[in-house]
TORLOSE-628583 format. One record per residue (C-alpha): residue number from 1; residue in one letter; x, y, z. Coordinates in nm, 4 decimals, always signed. Layout:
# residues N
nr:rest:east:north:up
NUM:A:X:Y:Z
...
END
This chain:
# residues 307
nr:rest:east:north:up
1:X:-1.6239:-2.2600:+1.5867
2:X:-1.7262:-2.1399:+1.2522
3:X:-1.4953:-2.2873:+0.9516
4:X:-1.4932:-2.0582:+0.6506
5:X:-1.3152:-2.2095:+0.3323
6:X:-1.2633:-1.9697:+0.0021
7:X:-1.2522:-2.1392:-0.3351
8:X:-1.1575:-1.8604:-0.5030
9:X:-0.8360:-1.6820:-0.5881
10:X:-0.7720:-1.3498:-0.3440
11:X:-0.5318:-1.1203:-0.4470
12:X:-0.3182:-1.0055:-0.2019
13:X:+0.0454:-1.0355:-0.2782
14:X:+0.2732:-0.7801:-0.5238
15:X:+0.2348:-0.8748:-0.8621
16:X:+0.4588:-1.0162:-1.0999
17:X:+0.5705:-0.7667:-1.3303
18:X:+0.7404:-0.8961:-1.6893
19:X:+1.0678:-0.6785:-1.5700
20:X:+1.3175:-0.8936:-1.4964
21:X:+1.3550:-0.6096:-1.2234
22:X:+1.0810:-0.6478:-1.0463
23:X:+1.0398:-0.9254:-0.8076
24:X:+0.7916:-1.0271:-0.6218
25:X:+0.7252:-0.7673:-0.3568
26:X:+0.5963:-0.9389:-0.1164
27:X:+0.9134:-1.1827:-0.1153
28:X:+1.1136:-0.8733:-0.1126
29:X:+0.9997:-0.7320:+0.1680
30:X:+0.9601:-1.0593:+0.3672
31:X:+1.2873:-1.1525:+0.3109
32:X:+1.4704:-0.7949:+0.3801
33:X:+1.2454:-0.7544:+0.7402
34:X:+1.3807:-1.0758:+0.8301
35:X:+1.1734:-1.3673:+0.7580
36:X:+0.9230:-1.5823:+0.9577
37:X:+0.8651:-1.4050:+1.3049
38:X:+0.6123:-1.3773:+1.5915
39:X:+0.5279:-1.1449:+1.8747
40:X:+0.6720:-1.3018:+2.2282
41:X:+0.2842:-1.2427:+2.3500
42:X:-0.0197:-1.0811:+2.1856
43:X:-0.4123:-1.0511:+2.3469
44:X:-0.6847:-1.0815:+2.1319
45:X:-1.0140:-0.9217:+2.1683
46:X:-1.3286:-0.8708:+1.9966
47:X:-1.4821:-0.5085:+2.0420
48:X:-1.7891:-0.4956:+2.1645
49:X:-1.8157:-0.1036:+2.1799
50:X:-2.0096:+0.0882:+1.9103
51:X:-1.8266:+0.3974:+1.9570
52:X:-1.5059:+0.3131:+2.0121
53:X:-1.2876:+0.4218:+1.6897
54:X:-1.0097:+0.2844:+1.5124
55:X:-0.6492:+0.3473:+1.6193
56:X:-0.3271:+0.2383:+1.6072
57:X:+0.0072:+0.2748:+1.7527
58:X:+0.1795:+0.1912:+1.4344
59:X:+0.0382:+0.2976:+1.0942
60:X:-0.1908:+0.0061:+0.9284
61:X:-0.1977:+0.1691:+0.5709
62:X:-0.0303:-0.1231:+0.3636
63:X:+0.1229:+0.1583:+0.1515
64:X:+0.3160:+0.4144:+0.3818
65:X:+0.2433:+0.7660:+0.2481
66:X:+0.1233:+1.1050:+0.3868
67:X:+0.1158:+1.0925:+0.7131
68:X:+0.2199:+0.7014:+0.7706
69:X:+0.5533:+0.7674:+0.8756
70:X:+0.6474:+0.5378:+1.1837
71:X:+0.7890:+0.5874:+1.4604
72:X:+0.9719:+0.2760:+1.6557
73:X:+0.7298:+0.1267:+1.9467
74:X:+0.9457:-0.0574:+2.1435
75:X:+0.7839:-0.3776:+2.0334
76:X:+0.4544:-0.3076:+2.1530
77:X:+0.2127:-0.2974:+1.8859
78:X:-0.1371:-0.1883:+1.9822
79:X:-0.4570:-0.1459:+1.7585
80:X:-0.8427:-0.1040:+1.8872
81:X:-1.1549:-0.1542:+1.6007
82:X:-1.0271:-0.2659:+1.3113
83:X:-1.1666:-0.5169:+1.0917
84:X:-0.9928:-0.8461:+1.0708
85:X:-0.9453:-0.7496:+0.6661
86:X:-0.7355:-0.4873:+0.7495
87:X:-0.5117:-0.6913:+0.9700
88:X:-0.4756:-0.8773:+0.6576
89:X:-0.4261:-0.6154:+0.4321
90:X:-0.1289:-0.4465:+0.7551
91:X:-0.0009:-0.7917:+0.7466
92:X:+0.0104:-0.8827:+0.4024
93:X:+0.1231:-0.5199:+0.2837
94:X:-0.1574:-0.5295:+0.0308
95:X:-0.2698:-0.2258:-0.2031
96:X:-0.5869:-0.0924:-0.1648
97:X:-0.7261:-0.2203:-0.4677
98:X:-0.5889:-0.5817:-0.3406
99:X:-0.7566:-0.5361:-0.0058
100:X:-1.1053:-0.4661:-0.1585
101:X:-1.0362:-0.8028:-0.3587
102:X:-1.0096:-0.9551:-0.0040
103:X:-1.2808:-0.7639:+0.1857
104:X:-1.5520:-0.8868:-0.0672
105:X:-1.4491:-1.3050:-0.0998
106:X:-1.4101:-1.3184:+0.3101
107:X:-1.6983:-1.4472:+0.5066
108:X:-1.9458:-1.1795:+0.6659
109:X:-1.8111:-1.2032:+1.0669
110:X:-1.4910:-1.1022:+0.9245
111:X:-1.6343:-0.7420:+0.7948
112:X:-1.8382:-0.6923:+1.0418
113:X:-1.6322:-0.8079:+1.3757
114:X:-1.3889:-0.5363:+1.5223
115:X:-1.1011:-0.6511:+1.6758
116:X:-0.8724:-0.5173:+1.8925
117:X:-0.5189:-0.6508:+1.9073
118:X:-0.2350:-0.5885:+2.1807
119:X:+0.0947:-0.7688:+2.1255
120:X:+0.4377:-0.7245:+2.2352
121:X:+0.8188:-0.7977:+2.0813
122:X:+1.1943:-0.8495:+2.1716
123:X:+1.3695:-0.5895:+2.1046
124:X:+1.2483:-0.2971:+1.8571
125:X:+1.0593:-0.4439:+1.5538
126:X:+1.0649:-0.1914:+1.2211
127:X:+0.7384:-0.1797:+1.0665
128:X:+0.7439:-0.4682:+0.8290
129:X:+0.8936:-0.7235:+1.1342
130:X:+0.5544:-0.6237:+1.2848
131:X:+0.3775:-0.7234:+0.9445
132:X:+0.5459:-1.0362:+0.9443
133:X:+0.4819:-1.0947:+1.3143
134:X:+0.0776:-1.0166:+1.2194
135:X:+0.0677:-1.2906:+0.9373
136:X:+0.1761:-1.5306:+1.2500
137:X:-0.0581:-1.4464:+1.4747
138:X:-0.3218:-1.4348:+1.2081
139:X:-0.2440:-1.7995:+1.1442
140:X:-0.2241:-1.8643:+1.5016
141:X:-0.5787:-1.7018:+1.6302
142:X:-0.7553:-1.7094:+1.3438
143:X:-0.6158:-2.0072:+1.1475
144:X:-0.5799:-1.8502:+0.8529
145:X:-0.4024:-2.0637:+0.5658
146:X:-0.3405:-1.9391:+0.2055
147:X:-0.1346:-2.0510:-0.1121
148:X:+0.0201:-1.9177:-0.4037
149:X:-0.0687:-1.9236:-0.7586
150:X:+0.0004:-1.7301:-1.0642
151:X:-0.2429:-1.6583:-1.3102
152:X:-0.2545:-1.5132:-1.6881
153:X:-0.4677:-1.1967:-1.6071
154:X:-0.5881:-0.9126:-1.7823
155:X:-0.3677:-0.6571:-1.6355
156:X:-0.3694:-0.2447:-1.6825
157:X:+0.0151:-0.1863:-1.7685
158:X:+0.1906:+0.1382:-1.7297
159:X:+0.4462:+0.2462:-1.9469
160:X:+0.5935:+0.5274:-2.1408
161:X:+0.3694:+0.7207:-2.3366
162:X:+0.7131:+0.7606:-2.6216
163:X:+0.9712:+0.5648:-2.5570
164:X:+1.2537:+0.6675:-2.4261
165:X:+1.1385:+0.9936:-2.3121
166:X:+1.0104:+1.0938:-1.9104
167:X:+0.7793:+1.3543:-1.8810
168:X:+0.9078:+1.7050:-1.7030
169:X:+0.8442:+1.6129:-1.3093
170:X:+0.9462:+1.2163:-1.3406
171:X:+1.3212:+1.1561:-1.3171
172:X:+1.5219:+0.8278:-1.2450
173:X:+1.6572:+0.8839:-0.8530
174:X:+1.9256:+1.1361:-0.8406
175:X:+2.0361:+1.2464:-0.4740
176:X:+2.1884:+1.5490:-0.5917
177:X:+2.4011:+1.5802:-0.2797
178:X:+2.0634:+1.6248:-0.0739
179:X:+2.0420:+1.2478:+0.1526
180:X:+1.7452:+1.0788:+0.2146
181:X:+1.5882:+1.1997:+0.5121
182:X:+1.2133:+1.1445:+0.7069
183:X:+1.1084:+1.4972:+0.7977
184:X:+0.8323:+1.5304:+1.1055
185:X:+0.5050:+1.6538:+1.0859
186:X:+0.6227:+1.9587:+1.2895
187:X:+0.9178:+2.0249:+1.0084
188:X:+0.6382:+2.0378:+0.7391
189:X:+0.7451:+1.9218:+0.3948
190:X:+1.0778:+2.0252:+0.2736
191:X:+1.1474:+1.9707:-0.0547
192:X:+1.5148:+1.9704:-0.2949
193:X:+1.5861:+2.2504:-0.5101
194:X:+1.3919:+2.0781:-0.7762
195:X:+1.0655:+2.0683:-0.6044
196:X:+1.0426:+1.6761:-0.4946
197:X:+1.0281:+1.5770:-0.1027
198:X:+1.3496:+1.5325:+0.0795
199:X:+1.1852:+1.2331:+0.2370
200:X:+1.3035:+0.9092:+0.0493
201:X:+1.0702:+0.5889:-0.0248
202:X:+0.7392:+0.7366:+0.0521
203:X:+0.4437:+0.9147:-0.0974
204:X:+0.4560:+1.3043:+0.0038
205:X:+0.1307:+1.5519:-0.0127
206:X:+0.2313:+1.8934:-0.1434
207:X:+0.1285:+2.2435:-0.1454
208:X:-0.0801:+2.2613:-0.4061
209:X:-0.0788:+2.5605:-0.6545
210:X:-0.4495:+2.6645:-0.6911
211:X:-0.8342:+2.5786:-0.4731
212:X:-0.8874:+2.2205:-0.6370
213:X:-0.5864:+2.0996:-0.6621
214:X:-0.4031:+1.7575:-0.5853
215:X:+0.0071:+1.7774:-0.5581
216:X:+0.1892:+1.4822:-0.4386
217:X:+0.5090:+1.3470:-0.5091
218:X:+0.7534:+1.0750:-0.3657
219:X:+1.1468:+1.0620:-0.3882
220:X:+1.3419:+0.7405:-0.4563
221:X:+1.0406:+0.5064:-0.4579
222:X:+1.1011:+0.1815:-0.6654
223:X:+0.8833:+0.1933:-1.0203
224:X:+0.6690:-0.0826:-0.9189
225:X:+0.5369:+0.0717:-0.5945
226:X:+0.5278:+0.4024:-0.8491
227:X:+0.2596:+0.1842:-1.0884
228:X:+0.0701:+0.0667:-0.7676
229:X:+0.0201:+0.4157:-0.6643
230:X:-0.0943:+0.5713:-0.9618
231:X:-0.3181:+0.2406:-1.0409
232:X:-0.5184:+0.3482:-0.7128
233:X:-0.5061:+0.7312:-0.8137
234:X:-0.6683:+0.5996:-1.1491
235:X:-0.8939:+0.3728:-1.0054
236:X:-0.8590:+0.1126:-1.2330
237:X:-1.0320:-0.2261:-1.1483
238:X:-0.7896:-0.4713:-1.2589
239:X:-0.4286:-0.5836:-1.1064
240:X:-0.1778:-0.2944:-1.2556
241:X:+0.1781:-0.3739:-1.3637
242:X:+0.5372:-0.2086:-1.4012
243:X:+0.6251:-0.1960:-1.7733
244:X:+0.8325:+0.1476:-1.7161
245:X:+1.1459:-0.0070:-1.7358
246:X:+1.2635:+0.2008:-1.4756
247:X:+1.3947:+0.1739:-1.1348
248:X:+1.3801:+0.4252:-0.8700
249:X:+1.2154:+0.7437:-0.9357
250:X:+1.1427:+1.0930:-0.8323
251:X:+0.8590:+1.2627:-0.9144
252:X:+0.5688:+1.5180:-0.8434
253:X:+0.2216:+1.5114:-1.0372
254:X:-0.0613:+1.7854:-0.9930
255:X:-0.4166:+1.7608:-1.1050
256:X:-0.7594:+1.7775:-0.9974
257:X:-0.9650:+1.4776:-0.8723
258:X:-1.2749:+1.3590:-1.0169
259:X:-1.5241:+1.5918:-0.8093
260:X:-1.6847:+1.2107:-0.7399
261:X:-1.3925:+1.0845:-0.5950
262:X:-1.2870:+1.3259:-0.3714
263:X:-1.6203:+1.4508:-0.2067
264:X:-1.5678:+1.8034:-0.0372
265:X:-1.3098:+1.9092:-0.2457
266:X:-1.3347:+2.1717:-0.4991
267:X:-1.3464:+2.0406:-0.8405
268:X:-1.0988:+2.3008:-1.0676
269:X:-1.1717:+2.2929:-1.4125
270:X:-0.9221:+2.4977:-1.5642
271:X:-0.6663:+2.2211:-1.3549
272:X:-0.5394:+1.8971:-1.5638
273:X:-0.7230:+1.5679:-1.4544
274:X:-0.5494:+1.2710:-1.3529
275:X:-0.5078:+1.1477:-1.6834
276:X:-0.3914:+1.4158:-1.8530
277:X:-0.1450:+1.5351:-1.5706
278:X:-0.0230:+1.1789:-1.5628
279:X:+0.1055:+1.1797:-2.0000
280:X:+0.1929:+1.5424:-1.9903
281:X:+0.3749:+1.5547:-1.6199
282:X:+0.5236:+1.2068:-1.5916
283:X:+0.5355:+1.0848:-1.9455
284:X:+0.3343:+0.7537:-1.8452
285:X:+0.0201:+0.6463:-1.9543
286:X:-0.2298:+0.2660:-1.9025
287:X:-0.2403:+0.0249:-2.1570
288:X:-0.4691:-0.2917:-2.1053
289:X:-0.3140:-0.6579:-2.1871
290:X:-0.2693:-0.9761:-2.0093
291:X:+0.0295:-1.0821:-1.7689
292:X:+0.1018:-1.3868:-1.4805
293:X:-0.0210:-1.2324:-1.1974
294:X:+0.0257:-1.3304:-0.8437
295:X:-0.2449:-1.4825:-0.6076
296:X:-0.3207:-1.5824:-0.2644
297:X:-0.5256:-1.8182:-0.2110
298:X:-0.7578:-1.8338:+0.1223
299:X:-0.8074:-2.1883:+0.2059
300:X:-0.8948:-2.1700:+0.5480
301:X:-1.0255:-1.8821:+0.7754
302:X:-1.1783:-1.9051:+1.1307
303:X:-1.4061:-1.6841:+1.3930
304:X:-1.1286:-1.6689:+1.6782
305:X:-1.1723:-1.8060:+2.0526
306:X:-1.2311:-1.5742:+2.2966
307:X:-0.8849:-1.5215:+2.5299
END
């Protein structure tokens, strides 16, 4: 069996943000799914077949938006030809900009070996039981072992662009007598009187206005989530960090993508970019400086025994 130790720091936890707000995520979300769990039995498999494709019974995006919304299981969990990374990153709930941090520092069987994973539960997990029923079995098969340490790192901020003052299509959460609600693929996207999705906590695509265009938006999502988001919209390369000084939010922004970002999608160039939709819509903006940051550390990771 094939013993990989990392000696350097992975990121793949929320990170500290200097709000007194904002927690660890991570440790928020562990503790309100329950704590320490594990599924009663789970199968696991390496896939041997080139053309089989990924899938999965319950949504493996670490951050639910679009489409991600789930659906209860009845504690069977059930995913075929997915990288043992992105069991990680399911497990872990890490950002997509954490994951890559992962993918590139594990060893090479781990990006290149599909596995496929069948497990079953008591009862009727949510979502995040299942994550914390993953990190379990991903100590338990694979033997993977990590720590905690927090860093000084240079961080990319976001913030206010003037203080004090949101932009037109970023509010602080406001029901407005309309409840939070998760609306089915078949019931389209309904949306409040003021344009943001009825559906609370998640990130919403939107009808966009012109050939080009990006519209999404998200109602009463917590700021931090809100500065991971737009830190993967941006692209930036470093960990990104609440400094809002907000809490939950509602918002819509509309812009079009870099044309090399989004390849196959019409570049509009009379539509705001990213950037610019992002100070003049939302009233945020990036600021580079330094902050503790939280890390995992990978000290152990092993090729798994066939069942």
């Amino acid at each position: 069996m094939c013993v990989f130790a990392l000696g350097v720091a992975v990121i793949v936890a929320a990170f500290l943000r200097p709000r007194a707000l904002a927690q660890s995520e991570a440790a928020d979300w562990e503790k309100v799914a329950g704590g320490r769990m594990a599924f009663d039995v789970a199968s696991v498999r390496l896939d041997t077949n080139p053309d089989a494709d990924m899938d999965s019974n319950v949504p493996m995006r670490s951050m639910d938006s679009f489409s991600d919304s789930f659906t209860p299981t009845g504690g069977l969990f059930r995913a075929t030809d997915f990288l043992l990374f992105q069991y990680i990153q399911f497990a872990y709930k890490l950002s997509p900009e954490e994951a890559k941090r992962v993918q590139v520092q594990l060893p090479k069987w781990a990006d290149e070996n599909q596995y496929d994973i069948v497990a079953r539960a008591s009862g009727n997990p949510t979502k995040d039981q299942f994550r914390m029923m993953m990190q379990s079995l991903l100590a338990d098969r694979f033997r993977l072992a990590v720590h905690y340490e927090t860093k000084e790192l240079p961080v990319m901020a976001l913030m206010l662009d003037k203080p004090g003052k949101l932009g037109p299509q970023l509010r602080e959460h406001d029901d407005h007598g309309v409840p939070c609600t998760t609306a089915s693929a078949s019931e389209g996207t309904p949306t409040t009187a003021a344009g943001f999705p009825v559906q609370c906590g998640a990130i919403v695509r939107l009808p966009g206005a012109a050939s080009g265009v990006t519209k999404v938006g998200a109602r009463a999502l917590d700021s931090p989530r809100l500065a991971d988001v737009l830190g993967v919209w941006y692209q930036v390369d470093k960990p990104v960090v609440d400094d809002t000084g907000l809490g939950l939010v509602d918002f819509t922004i509309e812009y079009t993508p870099d044309r090399m970002t989004l390849r196959g999608m019409e570049y509009n160039a009379d539509a705001p970019t990213f950037l610019e939709a992002l100070k003049k819509q939302l009233g945020l903006k990036f600021e580079p400086r330094t902050a503790p940051v939280r890390l995992m550390i990978v000290d152990r990771i092993e090729e798994p025994s066939p069942n």
